[in-house]
TIZAMAR-230877 format. One record per residue (C-alpha): x, y, z. Coordinates in steps of 0.5 Angstrom, whole numbers, plus 500, padded with zeros to 3 digits. Example, Ala and Ser with C-alpha at 12.3 -4.5 7.8 and 13.67 -1.06 7.14 Angstrom:
# TIZAMAR-230877
px	py	pz
525	491	516
527	498	514
//
This chain:
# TIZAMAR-230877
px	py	pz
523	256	671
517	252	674
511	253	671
505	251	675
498	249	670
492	252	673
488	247	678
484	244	675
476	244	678
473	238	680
466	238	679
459	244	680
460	244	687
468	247	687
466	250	680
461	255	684
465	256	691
470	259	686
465	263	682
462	265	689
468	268	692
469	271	686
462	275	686
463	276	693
469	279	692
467	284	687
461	286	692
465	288	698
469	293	692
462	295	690
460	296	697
466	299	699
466	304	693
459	306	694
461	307	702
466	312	701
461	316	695
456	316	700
460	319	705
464	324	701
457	326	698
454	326	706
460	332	707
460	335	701
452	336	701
454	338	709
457	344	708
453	346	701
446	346	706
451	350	711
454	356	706
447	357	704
444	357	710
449	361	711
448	366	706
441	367	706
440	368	714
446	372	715
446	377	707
440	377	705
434	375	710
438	382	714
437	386	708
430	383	706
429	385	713
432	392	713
428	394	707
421	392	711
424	396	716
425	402	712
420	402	706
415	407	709
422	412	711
425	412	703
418	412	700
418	419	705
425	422	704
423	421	696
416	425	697
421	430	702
425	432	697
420	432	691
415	437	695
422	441	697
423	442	688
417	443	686
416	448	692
422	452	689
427	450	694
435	452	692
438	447	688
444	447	693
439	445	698
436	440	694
444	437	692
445	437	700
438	433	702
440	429	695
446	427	698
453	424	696
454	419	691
450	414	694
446	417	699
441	411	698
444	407	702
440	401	702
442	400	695
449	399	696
446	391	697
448	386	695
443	380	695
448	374	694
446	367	691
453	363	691
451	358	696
445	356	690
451	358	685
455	353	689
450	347	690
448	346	682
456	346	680
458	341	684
450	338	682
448	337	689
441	337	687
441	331	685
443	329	691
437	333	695
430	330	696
425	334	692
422	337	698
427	340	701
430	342	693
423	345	693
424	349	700
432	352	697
428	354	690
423	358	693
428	362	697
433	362	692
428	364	686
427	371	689
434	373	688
435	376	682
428	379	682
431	382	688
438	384	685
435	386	678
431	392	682
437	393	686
441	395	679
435	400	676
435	403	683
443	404	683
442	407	676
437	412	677
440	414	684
444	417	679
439	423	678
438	425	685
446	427	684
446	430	677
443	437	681
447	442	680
449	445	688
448	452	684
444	458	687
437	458	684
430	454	683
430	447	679
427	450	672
421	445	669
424	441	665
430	439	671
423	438	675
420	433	670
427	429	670
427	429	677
420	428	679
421	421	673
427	419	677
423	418	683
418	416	682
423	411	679
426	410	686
418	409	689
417	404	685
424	400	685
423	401	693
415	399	692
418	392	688
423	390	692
419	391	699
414	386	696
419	381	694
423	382	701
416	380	704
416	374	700
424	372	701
422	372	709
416	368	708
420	363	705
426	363	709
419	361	715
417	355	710
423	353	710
425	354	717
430	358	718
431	366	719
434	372	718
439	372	724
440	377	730
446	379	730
447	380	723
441	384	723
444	389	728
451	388	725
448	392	719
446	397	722
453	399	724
454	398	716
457	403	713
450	402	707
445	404	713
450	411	715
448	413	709
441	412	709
440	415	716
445	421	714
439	423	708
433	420	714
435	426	718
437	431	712
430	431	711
428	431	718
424	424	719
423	421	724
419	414	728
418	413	720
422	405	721
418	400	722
419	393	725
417	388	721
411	383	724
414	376	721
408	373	724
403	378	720
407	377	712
402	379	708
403	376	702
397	380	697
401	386	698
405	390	703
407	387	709
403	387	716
408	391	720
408	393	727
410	400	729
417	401	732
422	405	735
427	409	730
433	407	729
435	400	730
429	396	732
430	389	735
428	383	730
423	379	731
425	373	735
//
């Protein structure tokens, strides 16, 4: 076998075009690498800003938008219901205006974040300027805020369907548990309006919106079948609202400007 020696090099000049082309070399690797990175993380991060756009137009911007709308009706239906115990009306009456379980429709929300969820596993928001981080935290930082009253809502709907559908008034003390069970609803229904308010608001700062579609797609929902069935048990009507997206109030309850029942077109 024939063994060549390596070349020798001849002088500084022939020294530095082997070295040269040595580091031009690693450079086309280390570009090419940082190439493909970049456009792996330009897909990556196309399709995490698309599932949360996603997510907070068409789930949780129509909900938020749905419970504005229907604010002033749940907080009336829960005054209904109280005045019809207090005046002594039948339980099997009080059990039929309660509803069946969940006859609180809007409770069934959900208010998802698995778009957020998603985008700090893969660590997309290193990847993400800082503002448009802050846009995505600010919208996102409302959720579970909504979902833990959305929990203690669920829990004491629970009350309404612990009337007993027997003949006879409510005795004071059943009276005092519903009474402490609605105003339990009131203040859940006070709490994620308010915050509803300040989700909207944030989607505008960040330049997106509760969808169109989505917001007439809910009022086909089963959710809404129910909160209309217990609307219409007590007898209510022109209390939904069409909220102002123009006039979000945030030291408070929203600015809403009166529309018709049933399901209002969304503010464009």
């Amino acid at each position: 076998m024939e063994i060549h020696k390596p070349k020798a090099v001849h002088g500084w000049g022939e020294f530095l075009k082997e070295v040269g082309i040595i580091v031009l070399g690693v450079l086309i690797a280390l570009s090419a690498e940082q190439v493909v990175e970049a456009l792996h993380w330009g897909h990556k991060m196309t399709e995490l800003r698309a599932a949360m756009r996603e997510e907070l137009t068409t789930d949780d911007g129509p909900e938020a938008w749905f419970r504005l709308a229907a604010h002033d009706c749940l907080d009336r239906y829960l005054d209904a219901l109280q005045a019809a115990a207090e005046g002594g009306a039948d339980r099997m009456k009080l059990a039929s205006l309660a509803g069946a379980h969940p006859g609180y429709g809007p409770a069934l929300f959900t208010w998802d974040m698995e778009g957020w969820r998603s985008l700090l596993a893969a660590d997309g928001a290193a990847h993400m300027p800082s503002d448009e981080l802050a846009k995505w935290t600010a919208t996102y930082i409302i959720i579970p805020e909504m979902q833990h009253y959305a929990q203690d809502e669920r829990e004491a709907i629970g009350a309404l369907q612990s009337i007993r559908p027997t003949t006879g008034p409510m005795t004071p003390a059943e009276l005092d548990d519903l009474a402490r069970s609605l105003q339990r609803l009131r203040a859940d229904n006070d709490w994620i309006a308010n915050y509803a308010t300040f989700y909207l608001s944030s989607l505008q700062k960040a330049g997106l919106k509760a969808d169109p579609r989505a917001i007439a797609a809910l009022y086909r929902s089963h959710g809404y079948g129910l909160y209309k069935k217990s609307i219409d048990a007590a007898r209510l009507t022109g209390c939904e609202v069409t909220p102002d997206l123009n006039r979000l109030d945030l030291r408070g309850m929203p600015s809403m400007a009166p529309g018709a029942s049933g399901a209002p077109a969304p503010t464009r």
